[in-house]
N, C-alpha and C positions, 0 to 999 in steps of 0.2 A: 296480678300483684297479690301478695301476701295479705291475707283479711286484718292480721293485727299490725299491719301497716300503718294503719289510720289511728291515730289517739284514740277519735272517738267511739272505735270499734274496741280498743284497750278495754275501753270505759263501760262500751254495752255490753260485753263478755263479762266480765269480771259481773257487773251489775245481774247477770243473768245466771250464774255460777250460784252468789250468794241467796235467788229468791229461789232459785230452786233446790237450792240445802234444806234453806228453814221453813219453806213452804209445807213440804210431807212430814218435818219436823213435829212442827206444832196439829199438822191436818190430822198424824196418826191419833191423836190424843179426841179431838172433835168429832172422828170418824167411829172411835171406841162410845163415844157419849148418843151415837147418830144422831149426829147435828148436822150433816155433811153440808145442810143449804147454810150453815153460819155463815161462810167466807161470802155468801152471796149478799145475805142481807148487811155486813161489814160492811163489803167495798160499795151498796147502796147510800149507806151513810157517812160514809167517805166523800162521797162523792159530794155532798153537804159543805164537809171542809174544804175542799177542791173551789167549790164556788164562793163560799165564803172568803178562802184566800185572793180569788180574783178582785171580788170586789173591793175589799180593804187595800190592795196591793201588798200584800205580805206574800211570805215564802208559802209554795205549795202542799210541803212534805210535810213541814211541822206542822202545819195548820189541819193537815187530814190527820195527822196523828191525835193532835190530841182532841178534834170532834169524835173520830171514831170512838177513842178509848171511852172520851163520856157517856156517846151514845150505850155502848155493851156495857160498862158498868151499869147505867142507870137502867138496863133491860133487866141485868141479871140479877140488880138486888132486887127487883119487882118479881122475876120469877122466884127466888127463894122466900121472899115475905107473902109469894101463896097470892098475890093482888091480881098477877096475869097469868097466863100461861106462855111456853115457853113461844109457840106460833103463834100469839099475837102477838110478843114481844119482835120478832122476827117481821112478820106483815107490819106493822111500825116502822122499824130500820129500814125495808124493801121501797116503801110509799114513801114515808117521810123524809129520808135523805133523798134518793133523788130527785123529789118534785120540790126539795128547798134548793138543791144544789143549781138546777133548771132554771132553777124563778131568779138565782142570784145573777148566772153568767147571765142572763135574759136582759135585766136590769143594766150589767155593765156594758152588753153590746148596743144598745141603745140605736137597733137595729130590729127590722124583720127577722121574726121566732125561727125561720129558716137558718139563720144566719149562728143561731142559739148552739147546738152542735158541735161547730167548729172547734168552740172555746173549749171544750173538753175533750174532745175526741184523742188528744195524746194522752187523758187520763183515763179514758174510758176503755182503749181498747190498746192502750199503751205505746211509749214513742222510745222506744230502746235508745235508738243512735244519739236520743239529744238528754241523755245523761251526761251531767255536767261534772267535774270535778266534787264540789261542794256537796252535790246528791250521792257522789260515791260514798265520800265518807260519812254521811248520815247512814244512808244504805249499810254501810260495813257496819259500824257502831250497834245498828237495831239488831242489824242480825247477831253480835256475837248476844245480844242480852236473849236472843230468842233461843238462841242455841245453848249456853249454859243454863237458861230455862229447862228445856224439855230434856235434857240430857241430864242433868244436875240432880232432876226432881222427880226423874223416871220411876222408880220404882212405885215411890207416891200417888205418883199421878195415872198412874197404871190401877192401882187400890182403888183409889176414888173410882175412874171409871167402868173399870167392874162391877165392884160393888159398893154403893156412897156407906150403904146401914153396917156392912162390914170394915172399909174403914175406918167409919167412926168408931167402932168398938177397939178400932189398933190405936187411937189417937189420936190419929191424921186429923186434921181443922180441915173438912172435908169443902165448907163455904170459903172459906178463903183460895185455898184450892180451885175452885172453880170458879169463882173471881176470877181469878189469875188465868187460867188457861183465856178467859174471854181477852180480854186488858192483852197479851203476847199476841193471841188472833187479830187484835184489832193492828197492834204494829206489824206483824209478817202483812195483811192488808195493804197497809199502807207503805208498807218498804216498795212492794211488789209492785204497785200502779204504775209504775214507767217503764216497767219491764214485761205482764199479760196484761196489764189494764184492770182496772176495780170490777169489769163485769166478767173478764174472765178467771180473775182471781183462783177464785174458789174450785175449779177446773186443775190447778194446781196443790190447791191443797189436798185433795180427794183422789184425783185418778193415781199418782202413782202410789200411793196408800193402798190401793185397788189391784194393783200392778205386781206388789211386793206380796200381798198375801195369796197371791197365786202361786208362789213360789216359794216361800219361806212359813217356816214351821215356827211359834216363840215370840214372844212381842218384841224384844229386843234385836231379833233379829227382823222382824218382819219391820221395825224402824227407819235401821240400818240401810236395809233393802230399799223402804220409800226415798228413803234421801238421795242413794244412788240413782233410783230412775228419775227423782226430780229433778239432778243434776244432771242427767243422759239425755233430758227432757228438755229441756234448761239450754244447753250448750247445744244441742243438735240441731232444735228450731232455730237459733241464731244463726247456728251457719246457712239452714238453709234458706230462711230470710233473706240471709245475704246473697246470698249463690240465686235463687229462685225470685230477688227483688219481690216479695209477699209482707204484710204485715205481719210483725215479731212475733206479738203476742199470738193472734190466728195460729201463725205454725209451732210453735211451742206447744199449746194444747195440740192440735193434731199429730203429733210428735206422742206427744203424752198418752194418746188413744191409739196410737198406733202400737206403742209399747205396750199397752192395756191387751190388743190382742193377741200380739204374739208368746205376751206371756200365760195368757187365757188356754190357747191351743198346747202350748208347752205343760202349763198346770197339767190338763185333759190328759195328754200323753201320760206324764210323770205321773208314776204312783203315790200315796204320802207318803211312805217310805223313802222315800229316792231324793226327796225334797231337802234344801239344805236347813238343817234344826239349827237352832239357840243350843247351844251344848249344856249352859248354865240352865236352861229350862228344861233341857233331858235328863241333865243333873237329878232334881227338886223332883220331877214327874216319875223318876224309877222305882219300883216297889224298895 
């Protein structure tokens, strides 16, 4: 039978479409700043709001939402005000979301710590097929705001993470800026968690970023390119989820690493030359 047969295969398609658009979206920006473990320690304190939602009984998605975002704010005005650094700000988010997120479902299973697990396990390692209607359209929503983000503000955001002291000198509000890329990460995180799960996250936001600059010359191009393999990445672990009954998220990133190599050996092969360029950056780069 036909896989888009099923509604809720409609639902986990589409849902899988969209986190792998804005996944390398926003990853390309974080992967420029090398931050690549950000997404990890996000979806650790994600996973905070996760449990927190359980216990209170509220909704899951908005409840990780907007822990995450606090938590990354509150990191990164501490790294700009010079109080931490940026890996302990990180080692925070990694410890401290999880072992609250833990202690909460723990509290609500009112059950042996074995039993602890269960509660999250479709947030943790993602549960595709049981995307519901109502999470689609959250899901749609975050992402177009993450997607006119990083598209929108590209140029900018390309400045900054180059260089912070040179665009401060163009006028760029380089702290705000980088605010912002945290506060988008934290939502592509949390769109994402039902579709690779909060600990594989960040697997998505980094390898096809990894993927695309194997092959593509230009940052606008080299963008372009992660999105496409997140989405080749995205949609092809689902099918084969489906086809190979494996958990989603699992094949998704292996999907994603499989892409990693054969675009690795392709690079190897291809000269730079041969490589598809950003025209508009061959443009600016010509003598």
């Amino acid at each position: 039978m036909n896989i888009f047969a099923y509604p809720f295969m409609q639902r986990a398609m589409l849902a899988a479409l969209l986190s792998g658009l804005v996944a390398p979206a926003i990853g390309m920006y974080i992967v420029q700043r090398r931050l690549s473990l950000l997404g990890d320690g996000l979806g650790h304190v994600a996973i905070m709001g996760v449990g927190l939602a359980l216990l209170t009984g509220t909704a899951p998605l908005p409840m990780a939402v907007i822990t995450c975002v606090a938590g990354s704010v509150a990191v990164e005005l501490l790294r700009q005000s010079g109080k931490t650094s940026g890996d302990l700000g990180l080692a925070v988010l990694f410890y401290g979301g999880i072992a609250s997120g833990v202690m909460m479902a723990g509290i609500l299973g009112r059950g042996p710590a074995a039993q602890v697990p269960a509660d999250l396990s479709a947030y943790l390692f993602g549960a595709l097929t049981s995307v519901s209607e109502s999470d689609l359209w959250i899901i749609t929503a975050l992402a177009v705001v993450v997607l006119v983000f990083s598209l929108g503000l590209m140029p900018r955001l390309f400045a900054v993470c180059a260089d912070e002291d040179f665009a401060r000198v163009l006028g760029i509000r380089v702290k705000l800026l980088n605010l912002l890329v945290v506060v988008v990460a934290s939502v592509t995180v949390t769109l994402s968690m039902r579709t690779v799960g909060l600990l594989l996250i960040s697997a998505l936001m980094v390898i096809p970023v990894a993927t695309s600059q194997q092959l593509f010359i230009g940052f606008r191009a080299t963008l372009l390119g992660a999105m496409g393999c997140g989405v080749a990445s995205a949609v092809g672990g689902t099918f084969g989820s489906y086809h190979w009954n494996t958990a989603t998220g699992a094949t998704i990133v292996v999907v994603a690493i499989v892409l990693l190599g054969i675009a690795t050996l392709v690079g190897f092969l291809l000269p730079p030359g041969r490589r598809l360029v950003d025209r508009g950056q061959e443009k600016r780069t010509r003598p």
